[in-house]
VOPAGU-2260 file (C-alpha; in pm, 1 decimal, decimal comma):
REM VOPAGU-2260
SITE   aa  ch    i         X         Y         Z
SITE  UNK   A    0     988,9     537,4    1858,7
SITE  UNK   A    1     631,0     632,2    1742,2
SITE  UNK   A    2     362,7     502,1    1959,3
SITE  UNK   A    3     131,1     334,1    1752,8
SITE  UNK   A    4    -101,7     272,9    1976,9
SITE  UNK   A    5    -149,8     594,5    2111,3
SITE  UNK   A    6    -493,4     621,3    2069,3
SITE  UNK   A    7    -820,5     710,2    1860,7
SITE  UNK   A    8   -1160,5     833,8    1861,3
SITE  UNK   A    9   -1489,6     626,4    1810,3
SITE  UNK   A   10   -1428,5     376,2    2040,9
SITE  UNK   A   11   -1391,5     299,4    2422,8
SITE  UNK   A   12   -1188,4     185,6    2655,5
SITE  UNK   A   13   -1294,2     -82,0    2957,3
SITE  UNK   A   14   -1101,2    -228,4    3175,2
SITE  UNK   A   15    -981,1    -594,5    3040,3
SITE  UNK   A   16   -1135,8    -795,6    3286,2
SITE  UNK   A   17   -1483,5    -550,1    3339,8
SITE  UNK   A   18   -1537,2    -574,7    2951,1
SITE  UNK   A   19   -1520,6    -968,3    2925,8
SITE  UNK   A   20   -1731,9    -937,1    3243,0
SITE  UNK   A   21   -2012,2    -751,4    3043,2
SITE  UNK   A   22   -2028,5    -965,1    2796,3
SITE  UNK   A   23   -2023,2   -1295,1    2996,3
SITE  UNK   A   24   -2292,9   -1171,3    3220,7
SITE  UNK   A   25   -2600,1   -1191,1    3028,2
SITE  UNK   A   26   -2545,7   -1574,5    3029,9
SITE  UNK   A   27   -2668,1   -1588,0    3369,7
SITE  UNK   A   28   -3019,8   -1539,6    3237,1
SITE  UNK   A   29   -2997,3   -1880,2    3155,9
SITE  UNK   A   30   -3065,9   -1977,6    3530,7
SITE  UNK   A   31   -3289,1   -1654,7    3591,9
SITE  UNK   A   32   -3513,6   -1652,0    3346,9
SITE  UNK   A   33   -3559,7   -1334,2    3086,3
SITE  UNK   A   34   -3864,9   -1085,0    3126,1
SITE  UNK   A   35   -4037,1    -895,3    2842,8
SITE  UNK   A   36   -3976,9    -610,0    3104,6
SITE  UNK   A   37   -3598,0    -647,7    3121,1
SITE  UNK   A   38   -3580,8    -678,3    2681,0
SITE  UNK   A   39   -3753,4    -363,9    2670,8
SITE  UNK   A   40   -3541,1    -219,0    2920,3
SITE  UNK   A   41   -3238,6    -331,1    2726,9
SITE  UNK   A   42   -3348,5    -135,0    2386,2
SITE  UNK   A   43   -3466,1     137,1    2538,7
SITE  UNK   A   44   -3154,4     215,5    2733,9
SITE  UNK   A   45   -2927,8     101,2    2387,5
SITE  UNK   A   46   -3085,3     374,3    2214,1
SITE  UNK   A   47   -3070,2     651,4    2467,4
SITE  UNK   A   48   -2703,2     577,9    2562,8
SITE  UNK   A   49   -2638,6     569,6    2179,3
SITE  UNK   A   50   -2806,6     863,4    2151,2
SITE  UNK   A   51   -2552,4    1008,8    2505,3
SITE  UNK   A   52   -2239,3     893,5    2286,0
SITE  UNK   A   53   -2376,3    1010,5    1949,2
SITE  UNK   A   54   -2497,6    1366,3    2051,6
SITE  UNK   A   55   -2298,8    1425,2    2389,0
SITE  UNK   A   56   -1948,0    1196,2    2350,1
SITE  UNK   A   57   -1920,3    1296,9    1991,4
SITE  UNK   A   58   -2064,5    1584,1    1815,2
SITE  UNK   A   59   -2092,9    1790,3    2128,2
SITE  UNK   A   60   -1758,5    1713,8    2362,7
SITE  UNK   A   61   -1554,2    1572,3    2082,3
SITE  UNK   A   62   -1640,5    1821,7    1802,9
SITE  UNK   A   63   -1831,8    2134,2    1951,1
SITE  UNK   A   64   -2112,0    2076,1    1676,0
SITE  UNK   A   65   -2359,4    2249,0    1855,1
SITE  UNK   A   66   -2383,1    2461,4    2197,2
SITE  UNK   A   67   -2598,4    2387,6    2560,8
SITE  UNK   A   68   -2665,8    2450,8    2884,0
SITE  UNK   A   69   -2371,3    2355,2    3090,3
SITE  UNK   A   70   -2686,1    2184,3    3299,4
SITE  UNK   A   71   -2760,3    1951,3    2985,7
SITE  UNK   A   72   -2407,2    1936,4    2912,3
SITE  UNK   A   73   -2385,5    1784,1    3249,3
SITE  UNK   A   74   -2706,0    1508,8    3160,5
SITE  UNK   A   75   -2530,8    1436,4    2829,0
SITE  UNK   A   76   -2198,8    1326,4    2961,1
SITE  UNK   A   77   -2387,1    1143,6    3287,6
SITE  UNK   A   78   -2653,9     969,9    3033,4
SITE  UNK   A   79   -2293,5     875,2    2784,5
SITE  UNK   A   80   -2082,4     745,2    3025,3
SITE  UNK   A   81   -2317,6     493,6    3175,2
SITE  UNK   A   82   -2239,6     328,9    2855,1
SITE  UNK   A   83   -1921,3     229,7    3106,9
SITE  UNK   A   84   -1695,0     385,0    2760,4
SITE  UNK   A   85   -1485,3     599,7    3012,1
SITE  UNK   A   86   -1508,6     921,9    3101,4
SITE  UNK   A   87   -1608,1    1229,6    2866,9
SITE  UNK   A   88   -1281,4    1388,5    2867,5
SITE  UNK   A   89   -1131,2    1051,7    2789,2
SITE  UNK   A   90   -1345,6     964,1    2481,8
SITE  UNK   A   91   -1341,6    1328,6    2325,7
SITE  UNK   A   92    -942,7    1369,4    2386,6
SITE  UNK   A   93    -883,1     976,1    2170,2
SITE  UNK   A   94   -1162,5    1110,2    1931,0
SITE  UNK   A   95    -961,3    1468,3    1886,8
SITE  UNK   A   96    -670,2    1247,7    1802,5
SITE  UNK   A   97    -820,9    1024,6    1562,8
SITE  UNK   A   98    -890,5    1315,4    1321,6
SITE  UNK   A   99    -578,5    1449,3    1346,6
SITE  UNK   A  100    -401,4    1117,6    1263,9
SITE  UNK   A  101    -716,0     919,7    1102,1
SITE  UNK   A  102    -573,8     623,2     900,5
SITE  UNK   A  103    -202,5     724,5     975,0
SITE  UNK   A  104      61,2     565,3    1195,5
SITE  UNK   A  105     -95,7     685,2    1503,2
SITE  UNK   A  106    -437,3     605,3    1428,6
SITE  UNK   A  107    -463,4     322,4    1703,3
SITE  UNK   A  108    -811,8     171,3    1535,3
SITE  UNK   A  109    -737,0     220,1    1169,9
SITE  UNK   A  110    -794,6    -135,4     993,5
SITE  UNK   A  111    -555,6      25,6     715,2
SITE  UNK   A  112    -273,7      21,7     976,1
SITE  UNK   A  113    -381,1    -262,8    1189,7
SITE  UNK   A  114    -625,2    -489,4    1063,0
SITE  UNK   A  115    -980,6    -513,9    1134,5
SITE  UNK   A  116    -984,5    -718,3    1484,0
SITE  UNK   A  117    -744,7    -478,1    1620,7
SITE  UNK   A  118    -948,6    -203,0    1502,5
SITE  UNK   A  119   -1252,9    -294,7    1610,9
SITE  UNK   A  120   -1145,0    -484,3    2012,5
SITE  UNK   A  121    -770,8    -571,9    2035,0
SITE  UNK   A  122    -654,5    -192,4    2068,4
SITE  UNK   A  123    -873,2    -162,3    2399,1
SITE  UNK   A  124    -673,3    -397,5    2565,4
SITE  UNK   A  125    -341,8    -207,0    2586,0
SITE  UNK   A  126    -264,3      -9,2    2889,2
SITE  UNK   A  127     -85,6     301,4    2698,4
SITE  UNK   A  128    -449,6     389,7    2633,9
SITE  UNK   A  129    -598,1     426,8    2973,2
SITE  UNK   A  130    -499,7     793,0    3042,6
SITE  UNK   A  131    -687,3    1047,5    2969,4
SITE  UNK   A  132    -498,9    1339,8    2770,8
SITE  UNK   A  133    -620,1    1650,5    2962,0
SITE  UNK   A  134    -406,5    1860,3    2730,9
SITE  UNK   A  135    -629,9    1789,6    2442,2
SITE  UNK   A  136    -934,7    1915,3    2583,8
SITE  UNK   A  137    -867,8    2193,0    2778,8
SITE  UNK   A  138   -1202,7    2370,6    2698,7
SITE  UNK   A  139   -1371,2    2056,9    2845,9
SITE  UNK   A  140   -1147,2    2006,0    3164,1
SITE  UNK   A  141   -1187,8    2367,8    3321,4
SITE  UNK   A  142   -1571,3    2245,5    3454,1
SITE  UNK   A  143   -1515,6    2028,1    3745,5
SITE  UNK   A  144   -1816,9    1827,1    3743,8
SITE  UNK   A  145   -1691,7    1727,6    3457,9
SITE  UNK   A  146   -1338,2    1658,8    3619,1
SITE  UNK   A  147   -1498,6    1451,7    3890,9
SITE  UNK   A  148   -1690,6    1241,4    3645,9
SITE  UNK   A  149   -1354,1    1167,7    3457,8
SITE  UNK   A  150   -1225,8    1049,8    3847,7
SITE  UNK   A  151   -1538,2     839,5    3932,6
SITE  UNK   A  152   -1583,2     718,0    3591,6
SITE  UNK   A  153   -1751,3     399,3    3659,4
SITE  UNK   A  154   -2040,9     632,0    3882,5
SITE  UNK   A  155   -2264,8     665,0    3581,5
SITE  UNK   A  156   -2267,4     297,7    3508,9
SITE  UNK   A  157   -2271,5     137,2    3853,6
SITE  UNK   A  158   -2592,5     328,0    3920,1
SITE  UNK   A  159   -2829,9     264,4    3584,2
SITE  UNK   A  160   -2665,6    -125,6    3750,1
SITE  UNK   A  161   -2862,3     -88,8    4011,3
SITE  UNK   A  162   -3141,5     119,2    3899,0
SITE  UNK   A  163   -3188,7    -182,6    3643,1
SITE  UNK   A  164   -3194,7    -410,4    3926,6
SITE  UNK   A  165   -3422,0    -207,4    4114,8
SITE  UNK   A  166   -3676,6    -177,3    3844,9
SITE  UNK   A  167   -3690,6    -575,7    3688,1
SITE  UNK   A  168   -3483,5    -830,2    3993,7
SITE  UNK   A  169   -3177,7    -983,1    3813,9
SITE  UNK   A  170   -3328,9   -1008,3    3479,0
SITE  UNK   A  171   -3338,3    -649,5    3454,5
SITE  UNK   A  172   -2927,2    -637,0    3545,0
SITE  UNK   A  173   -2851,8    -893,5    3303,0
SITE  UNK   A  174   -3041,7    -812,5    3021,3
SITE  UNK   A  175   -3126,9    -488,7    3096,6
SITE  UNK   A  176   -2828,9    -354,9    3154,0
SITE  UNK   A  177   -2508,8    -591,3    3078,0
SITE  UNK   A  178   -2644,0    -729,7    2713,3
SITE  UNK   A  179   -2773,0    -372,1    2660,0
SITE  UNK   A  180   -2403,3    -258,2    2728,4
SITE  UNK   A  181   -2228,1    -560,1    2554,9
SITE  UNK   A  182   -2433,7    -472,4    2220,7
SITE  UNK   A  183   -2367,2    -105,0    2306,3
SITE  UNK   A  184   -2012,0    -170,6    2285,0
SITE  UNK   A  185   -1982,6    -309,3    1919,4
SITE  UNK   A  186   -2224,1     -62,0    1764,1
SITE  UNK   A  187   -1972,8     200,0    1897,1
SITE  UNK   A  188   -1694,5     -21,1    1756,3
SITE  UNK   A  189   -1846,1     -65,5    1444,8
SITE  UNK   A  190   -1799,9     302,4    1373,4
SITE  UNK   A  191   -1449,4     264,3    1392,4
SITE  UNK   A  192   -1422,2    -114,4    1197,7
SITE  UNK   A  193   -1668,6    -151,6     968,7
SITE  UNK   A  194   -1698,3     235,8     893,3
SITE  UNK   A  195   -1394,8     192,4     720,4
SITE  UNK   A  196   -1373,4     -96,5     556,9
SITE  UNK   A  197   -1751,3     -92,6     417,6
SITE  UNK   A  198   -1927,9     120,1     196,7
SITE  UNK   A  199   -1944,7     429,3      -8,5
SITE  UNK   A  200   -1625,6     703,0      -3,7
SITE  UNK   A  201   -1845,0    1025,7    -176,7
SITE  UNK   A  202   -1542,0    1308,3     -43,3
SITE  UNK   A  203   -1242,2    1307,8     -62,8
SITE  UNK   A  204   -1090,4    1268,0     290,8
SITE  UNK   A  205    -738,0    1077,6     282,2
SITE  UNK   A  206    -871,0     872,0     500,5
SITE  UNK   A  207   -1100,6     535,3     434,8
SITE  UNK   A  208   -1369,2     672,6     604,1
SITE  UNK   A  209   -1698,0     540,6     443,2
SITE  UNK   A  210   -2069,6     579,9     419,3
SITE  UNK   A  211   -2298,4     312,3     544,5
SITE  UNK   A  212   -2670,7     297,9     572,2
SITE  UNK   A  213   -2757,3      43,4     808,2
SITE  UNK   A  214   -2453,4     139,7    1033,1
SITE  UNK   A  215   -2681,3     490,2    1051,3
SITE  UNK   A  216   -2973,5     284,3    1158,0
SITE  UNK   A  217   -2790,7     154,0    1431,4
SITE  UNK   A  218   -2599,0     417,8    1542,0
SITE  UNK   A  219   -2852,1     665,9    1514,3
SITE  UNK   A  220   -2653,8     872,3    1228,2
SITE  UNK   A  221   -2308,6     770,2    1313,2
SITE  UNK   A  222   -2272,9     592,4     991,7
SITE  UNK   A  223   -2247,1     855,7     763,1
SITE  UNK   A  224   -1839,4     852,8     871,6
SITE  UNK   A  225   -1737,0     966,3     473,4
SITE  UNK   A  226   -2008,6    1247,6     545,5
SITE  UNK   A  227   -1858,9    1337,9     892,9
SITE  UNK   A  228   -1446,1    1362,8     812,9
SITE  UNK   A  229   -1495,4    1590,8     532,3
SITE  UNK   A  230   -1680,6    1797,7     724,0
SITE  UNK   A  231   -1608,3    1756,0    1128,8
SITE  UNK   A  232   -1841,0    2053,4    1264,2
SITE  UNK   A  233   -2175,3    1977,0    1116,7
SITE  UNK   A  234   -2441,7    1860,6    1371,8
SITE  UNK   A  235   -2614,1    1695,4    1104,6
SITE  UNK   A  236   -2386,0    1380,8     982,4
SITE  UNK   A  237   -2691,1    1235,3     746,3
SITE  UNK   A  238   -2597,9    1510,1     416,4
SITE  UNK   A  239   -2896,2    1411,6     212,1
SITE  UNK   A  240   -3219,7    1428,0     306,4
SITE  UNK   A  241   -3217,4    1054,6     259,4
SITE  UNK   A  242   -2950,7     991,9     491,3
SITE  UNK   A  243   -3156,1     925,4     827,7
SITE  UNK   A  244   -2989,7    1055,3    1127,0
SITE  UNK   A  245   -3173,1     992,1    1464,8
SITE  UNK   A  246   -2961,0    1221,2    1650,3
SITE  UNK   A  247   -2972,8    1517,8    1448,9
SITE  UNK   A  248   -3347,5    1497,2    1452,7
SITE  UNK   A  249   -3348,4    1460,3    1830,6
SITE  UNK   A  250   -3090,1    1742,1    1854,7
SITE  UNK   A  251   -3307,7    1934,3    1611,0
SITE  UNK   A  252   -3663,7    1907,9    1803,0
SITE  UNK   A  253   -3446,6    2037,5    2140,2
SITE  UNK   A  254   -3329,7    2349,8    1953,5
SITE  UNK   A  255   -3675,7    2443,0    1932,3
SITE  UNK   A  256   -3742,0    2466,0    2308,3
SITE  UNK   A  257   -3406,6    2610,9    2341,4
SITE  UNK   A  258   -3233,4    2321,2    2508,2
SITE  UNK   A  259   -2971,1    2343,6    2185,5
SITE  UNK   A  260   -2893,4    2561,8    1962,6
SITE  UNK   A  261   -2643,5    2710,1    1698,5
SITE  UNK   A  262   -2646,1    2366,3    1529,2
SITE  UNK   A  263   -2337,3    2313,6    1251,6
SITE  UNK   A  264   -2467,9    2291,0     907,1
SITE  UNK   A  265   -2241,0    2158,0     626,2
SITE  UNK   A  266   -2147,3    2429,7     384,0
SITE  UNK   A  267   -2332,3    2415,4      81,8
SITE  UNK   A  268   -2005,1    2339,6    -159,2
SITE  UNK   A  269   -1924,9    2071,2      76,9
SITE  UNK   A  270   -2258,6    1895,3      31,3
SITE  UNK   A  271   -2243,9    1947,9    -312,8
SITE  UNK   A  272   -1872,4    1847,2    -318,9
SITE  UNK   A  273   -1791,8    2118,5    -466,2
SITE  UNK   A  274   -1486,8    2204,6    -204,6
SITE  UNK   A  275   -1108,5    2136,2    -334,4
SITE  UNK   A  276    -928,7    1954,4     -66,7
SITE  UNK   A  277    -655,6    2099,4      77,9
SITE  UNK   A  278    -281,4    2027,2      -4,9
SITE  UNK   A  279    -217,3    1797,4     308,5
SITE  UNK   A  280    -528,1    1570,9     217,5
SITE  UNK   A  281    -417,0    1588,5    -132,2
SITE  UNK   A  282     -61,8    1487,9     -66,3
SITE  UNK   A  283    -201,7    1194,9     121,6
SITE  UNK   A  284    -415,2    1055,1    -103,4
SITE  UNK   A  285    -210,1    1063,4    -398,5
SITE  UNK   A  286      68,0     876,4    -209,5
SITE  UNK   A  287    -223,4     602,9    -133,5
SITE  UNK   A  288    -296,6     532,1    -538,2
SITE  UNK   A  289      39,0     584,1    -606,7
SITE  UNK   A  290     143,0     278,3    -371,8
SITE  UNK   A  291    -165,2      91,1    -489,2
SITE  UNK   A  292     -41,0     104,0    -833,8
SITE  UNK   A  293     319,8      24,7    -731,2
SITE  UNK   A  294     194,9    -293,3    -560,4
SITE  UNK   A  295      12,3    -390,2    -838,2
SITE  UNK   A  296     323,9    -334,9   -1108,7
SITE  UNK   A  297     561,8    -519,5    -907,7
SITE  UNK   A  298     581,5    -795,3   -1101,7
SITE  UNK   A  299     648,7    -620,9   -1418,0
SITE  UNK   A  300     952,4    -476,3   -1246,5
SITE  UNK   A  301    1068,5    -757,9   -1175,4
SITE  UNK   A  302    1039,4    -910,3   -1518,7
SITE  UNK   A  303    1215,6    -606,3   -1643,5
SITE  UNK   A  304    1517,9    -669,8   -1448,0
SITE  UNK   A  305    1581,0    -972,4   -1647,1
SITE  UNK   A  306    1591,1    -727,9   -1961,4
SITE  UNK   A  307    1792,4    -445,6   -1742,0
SITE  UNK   A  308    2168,7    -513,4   -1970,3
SITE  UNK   A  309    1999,4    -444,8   -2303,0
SITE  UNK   A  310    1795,8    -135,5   -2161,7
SITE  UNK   A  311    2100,9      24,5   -1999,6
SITE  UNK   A  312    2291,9       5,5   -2301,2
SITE  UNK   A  313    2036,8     180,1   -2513,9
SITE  UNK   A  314    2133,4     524,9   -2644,2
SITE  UNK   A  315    1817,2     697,8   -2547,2
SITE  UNK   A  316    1847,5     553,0   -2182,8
SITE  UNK   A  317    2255,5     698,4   -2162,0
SITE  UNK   A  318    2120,0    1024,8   -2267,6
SITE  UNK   A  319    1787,1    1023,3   -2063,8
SITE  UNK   A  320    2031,4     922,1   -1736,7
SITE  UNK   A  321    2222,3    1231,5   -1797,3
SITE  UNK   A  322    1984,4    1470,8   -1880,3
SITE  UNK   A  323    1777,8    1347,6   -1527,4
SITE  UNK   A  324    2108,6    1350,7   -1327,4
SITE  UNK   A  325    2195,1    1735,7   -1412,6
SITE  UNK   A  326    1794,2    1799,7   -1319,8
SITE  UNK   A  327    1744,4    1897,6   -1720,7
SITE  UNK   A  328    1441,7    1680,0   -1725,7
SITE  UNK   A  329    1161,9    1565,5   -1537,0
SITE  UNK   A  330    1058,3    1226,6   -1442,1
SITE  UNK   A  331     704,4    1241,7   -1656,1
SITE  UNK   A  332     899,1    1399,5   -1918,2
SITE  UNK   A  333    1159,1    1109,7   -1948,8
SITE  UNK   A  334     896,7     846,2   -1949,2
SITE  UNK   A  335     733,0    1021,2   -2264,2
SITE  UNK   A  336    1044,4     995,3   -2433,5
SITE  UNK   A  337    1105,5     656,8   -2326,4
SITE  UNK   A  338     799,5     473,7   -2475,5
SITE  UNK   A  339     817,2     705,5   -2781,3
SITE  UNK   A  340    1174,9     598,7   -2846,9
SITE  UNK   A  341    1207,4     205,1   -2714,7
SITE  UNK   A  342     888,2      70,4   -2775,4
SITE  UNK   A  343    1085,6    -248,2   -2826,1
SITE  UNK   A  344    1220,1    -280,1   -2457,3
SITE  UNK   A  345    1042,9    -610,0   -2360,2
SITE  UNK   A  346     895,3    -588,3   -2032,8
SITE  UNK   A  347     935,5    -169,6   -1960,4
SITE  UNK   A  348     724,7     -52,9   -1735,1
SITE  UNK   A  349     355,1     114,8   -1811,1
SITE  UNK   A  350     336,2     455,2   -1683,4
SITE  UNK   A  351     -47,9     479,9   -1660,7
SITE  UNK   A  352    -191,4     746,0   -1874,3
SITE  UNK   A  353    -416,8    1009,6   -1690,5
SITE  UNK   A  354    -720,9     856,7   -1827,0
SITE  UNK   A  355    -620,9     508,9   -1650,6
SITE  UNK   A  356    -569,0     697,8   -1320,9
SITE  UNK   A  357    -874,1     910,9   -1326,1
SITE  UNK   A  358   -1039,0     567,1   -1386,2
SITE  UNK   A  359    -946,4     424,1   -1090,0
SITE  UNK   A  360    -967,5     746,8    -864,7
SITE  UNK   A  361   -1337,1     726,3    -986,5
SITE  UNK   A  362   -1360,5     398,1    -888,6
SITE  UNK   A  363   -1262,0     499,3    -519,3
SITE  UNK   A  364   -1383,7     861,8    -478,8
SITE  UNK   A  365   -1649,6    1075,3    -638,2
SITE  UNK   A  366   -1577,7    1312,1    -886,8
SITE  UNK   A  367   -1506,5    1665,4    -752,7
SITE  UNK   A  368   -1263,0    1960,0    -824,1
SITE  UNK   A  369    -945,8    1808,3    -684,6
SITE  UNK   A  370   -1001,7    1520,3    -918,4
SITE  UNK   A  371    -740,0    1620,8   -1213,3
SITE  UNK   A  372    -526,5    1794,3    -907,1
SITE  UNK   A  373    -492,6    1415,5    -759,6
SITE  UNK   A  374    -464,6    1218,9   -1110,4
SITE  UNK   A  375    -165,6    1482,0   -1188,5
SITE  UNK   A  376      13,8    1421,7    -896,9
SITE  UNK   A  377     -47,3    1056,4    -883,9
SITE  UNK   A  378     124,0    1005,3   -1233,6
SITE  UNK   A  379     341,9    1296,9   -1086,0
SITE  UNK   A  380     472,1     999,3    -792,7
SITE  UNK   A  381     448,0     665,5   -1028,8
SITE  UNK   A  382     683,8     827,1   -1308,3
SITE  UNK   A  383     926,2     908,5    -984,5
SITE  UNK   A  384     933,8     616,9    -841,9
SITE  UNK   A  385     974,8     404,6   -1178,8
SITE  UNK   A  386    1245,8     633,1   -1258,3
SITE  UNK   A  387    1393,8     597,2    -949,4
SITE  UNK   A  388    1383,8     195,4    -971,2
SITE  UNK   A  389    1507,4     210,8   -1400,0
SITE  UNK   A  390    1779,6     451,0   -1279,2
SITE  UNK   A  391    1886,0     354,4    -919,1
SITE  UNK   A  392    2156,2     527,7    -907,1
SITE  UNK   A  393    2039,9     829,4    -944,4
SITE  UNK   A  394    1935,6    1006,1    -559,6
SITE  UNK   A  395    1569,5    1105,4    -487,5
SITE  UNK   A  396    1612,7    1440,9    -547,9
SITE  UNK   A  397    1721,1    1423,5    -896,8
SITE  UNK   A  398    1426,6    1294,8   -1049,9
């Protein structure tokens, strides 16, 4: 049995009754009053946790984007994890496995698989996800400060707590800190919700991975997702020079007093999308439009179902069904012939010209090299599987 649930990347994992906590706290502020102290507070820590998961949880633990000290590796994970998202090694082990499985079965946060809800809160709630997977980042586990942050995970947290509290009374805990965290929370979510479900797909990724400005703005570059899963090593997320991303700047200006360095770049082709996707990525996303047609012709099949005793009995049909059965013809091939020769049929099913599938690849991706490799193979799959549902009896591979 495949555990579905297994995990993912962009998003963290509280304890049940800790994360309602956080986000009932802040109501408490009715009775204690709210300072322009503890509001600042509260955005200034959002942005430079963001800024901890964005740079340190993410493009440095999760995806080696760019190399430190181990000194500042040590701040990044300390500033990230008083976000209270876990522990380092936790978050970049699920992230690791998000891009391996991204929008597949085991993609625990994919809205494709699971809905958007789920994706976005409801996974965080089930205990198969509390363990971190030290056998996924074994280049991370082999420092043990970083070990003993992964056992005291809540250290980093319980002490900005108190530092908060220290600084502005209760209204600098509540507001401060726990709305600071609660909001924190979702625009770390959103990355793994929203990022696929709104916005622009420019690369071809087999995933839904998307583009969206003003999830950049608030996640200091993090929107540019479409940007980031075709290419997973680039520091810079933000492509364009339009595309504002906060963190890359910030990791940027540190290069040049040597607290970074080596930064990823995107490779010029990829920018350009000039790259052809590999086979696996191809595979996958001509299975996608191939189903997404399929769902849309169903009714048509079934119409033709009612016609299926006049169709069988057609000469061209008897000799098509042998010629597929001893593998002397291919399924493309046998739909030619079959619209050519019984135009008549009433209700036969369309097999979409290239033109109509480029059309609606276009609609979906942006144009690039692999474009006529996916529209072939797409009409490759639909002519299968229609041939496979006008001849059933014939086995898969036959056709």
């Amino acid at each position: 049995m495949s555990e579905r649930s297994e995990f993912h990347d962009d998003i963290i994992y509280p304890n049940t009754i800790a994360f309602i906590f956080v986000h009932l706290a802040p109501l408490a502020a009715i009775w204690t009053g709210v300072t322009l102290t503890s509001v600042i507070l509260a955005i200034t820590l959002y942005v430079v946790r963001m800024f901890g998961i964005t740079a340190g949880y993410h493009r440095f633990f999760s995806h080696r984007a760019y190399k430190t000290s181990r000194a500042f590796q040590f701040v990044l994970a300390f500033i990230a994890m008083s976000s209270a998202q876990k522990s380092v090694l936790w978050w970049a082990a699920l992230h690791r496995h998000h891009h391996r499985h991204s929008d597949q079965e085991d993609d625990v946060h994919s809205p494709l698989q699971h809905g958007f809800f789920y994706s976005h809160v409801g996974w965080i709630f089930d205990q198969k996800h509390a363990d971190t997977r030290i056998d996924d980042v074994p280049d991370l586990a082999k420092y043990p400060e970083l070990r003993f942050l992964d056992k005291h995970q809540l250290l980093p947290a319980i002490a900005l707590g108190i530092a908060c509290f220290l600084i502005d009374g209760w209204s600098g805990l509540l507001i401060g800190f726990f709305a600071s965290t609660a909001v924190l929370y979702h625009g770390t979510f959103f990355i793994n919700s929203l990022a696929h479900v709104h916005g622009s797909q420019r690369y071809v990724t087999g995933d839904t991975s998307r583009n969206n400005w003003w999830l950049a703005v608030i996640t200091l570059g993090e929107g540019w997702h479409n940007n980031h899963h075709a290419y997973q090593r680039s520091t810079r997320q933000g492509f364009r020079w339009y595309e504002i991303d906060i963190t890359y700047y910030v990791l940027k200006a540190l290069s040049w007093v040597g607290i970074t360095w080596d930064l990823g770049e995107p490779p010029r082709e990829v920018v350009r999308n000039e790259r052809r996707v590999g086979a696996a990525v191809l595979e996958r996303v001509s299975r996608q439009m191939a189903e997404q047609y399929a769902a849309k012709r169903a009714s048509s099949i079934a119409a033709f179902q009612h016609a299926r005793e006049s169709f069988d009995a057609h000469p061209k049909v008897i000799e098509m069904r042998a010629r597929l059965a001893a593998n002397q013809a291919r399924a493309e091939e046998a739909w030619h012939e079959l619209q050519e020769h019984v135009p008549h049929m009433s209700h036969l099913p369309h097999l979409p010209s290239a033109a109509e599938i480029r059309a609606h690849v276009l609609q979906v991706y942006a144009d690039s090299p692999s474009t006529d490799e996916i529209v072939a193979r797409v009409r490759q799959m639909i002519a299968e599987r229609q041939s496979r549902e006008l001849f059933p009896e014939l086995s898969r591979g036959s056709v």
